[in-house]
C-alpha positions in Angstrom: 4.2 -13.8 7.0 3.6 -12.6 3.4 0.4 -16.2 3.4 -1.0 -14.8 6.6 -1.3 -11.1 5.1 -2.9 -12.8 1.7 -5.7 -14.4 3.5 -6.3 -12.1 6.3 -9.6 -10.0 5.5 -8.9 -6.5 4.6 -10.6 -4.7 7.9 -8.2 -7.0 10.2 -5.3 -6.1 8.2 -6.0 -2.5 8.2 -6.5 -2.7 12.1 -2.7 -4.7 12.3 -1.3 -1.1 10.1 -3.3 1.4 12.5 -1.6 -1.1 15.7 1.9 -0.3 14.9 1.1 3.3 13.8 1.3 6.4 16.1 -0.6 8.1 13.4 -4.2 8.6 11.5 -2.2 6.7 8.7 -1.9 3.1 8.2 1.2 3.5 5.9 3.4 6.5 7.9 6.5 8.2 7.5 6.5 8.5 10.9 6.2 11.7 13.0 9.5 13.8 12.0 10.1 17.6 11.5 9.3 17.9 8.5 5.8 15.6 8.2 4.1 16.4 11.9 1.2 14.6 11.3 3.3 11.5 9.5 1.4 11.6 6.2 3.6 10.3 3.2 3.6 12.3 0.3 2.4 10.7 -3.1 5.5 11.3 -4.8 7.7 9.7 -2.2 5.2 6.7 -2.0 5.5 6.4 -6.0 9.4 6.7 -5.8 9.7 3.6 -2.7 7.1 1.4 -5.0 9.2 2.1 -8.0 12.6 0.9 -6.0 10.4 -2.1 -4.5 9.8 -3.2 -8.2 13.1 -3.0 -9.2 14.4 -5.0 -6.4 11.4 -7.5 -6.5 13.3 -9.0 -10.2 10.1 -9.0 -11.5 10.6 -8.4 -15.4 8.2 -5.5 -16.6 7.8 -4.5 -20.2 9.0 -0.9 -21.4 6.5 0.9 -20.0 6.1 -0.8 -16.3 2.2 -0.2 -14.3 2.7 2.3 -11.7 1.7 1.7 -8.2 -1.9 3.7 -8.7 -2.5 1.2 -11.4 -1.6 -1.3 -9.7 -3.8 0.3 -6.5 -6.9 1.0 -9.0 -6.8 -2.8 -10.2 -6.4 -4.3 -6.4 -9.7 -1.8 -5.7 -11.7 -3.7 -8.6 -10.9 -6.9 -7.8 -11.5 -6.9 -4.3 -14.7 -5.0 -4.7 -15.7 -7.9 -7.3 -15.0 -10.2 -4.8 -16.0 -8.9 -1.3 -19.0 -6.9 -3.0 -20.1 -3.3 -3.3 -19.3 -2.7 0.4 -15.8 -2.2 -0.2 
């Protein structure tokens, strides 16, 4: 799974989020009491990629990137390869 989602194109794996989604978001809490519309909030997004690191083993220095690094960089290089577009 992890190879296909690595060389689909970015548009078809947006589409694939928004197919199993029964929200405007492509990464959702789900609609629950407490988030209607199922938005995520940033901090809880920060806290999951934070647990996700720790599980993945990968060895960080002290001061580890945090996940909008990590977002910002992925933007840049995609937009250096695929082109102003993106």
């Amino acid at each position: 799974m992890h190879r296909l989602l690595m060389s689909m194109p970015l548009p078809a794996l947006i589409d694939r989020c928004r197919l199993v989604s029964r929200t405007d978001f492509m990464i959702s809490a789900g609609i629950r009491k407490n988030s209607p519309t199922g938005n995520i909030h940033p901090d809880g997004l920060t806290k999951k990629f934070v647990k996700a690191r720790k599980i993945s083993g990968v060895k960080c220095s002290d001061n580890p990137p945090t996940f909008h690094k990590i977002r910002s960089l992925a933007g840049r290089l995609y937009k250096n390869e695929r082109g102003e577009e993106f």
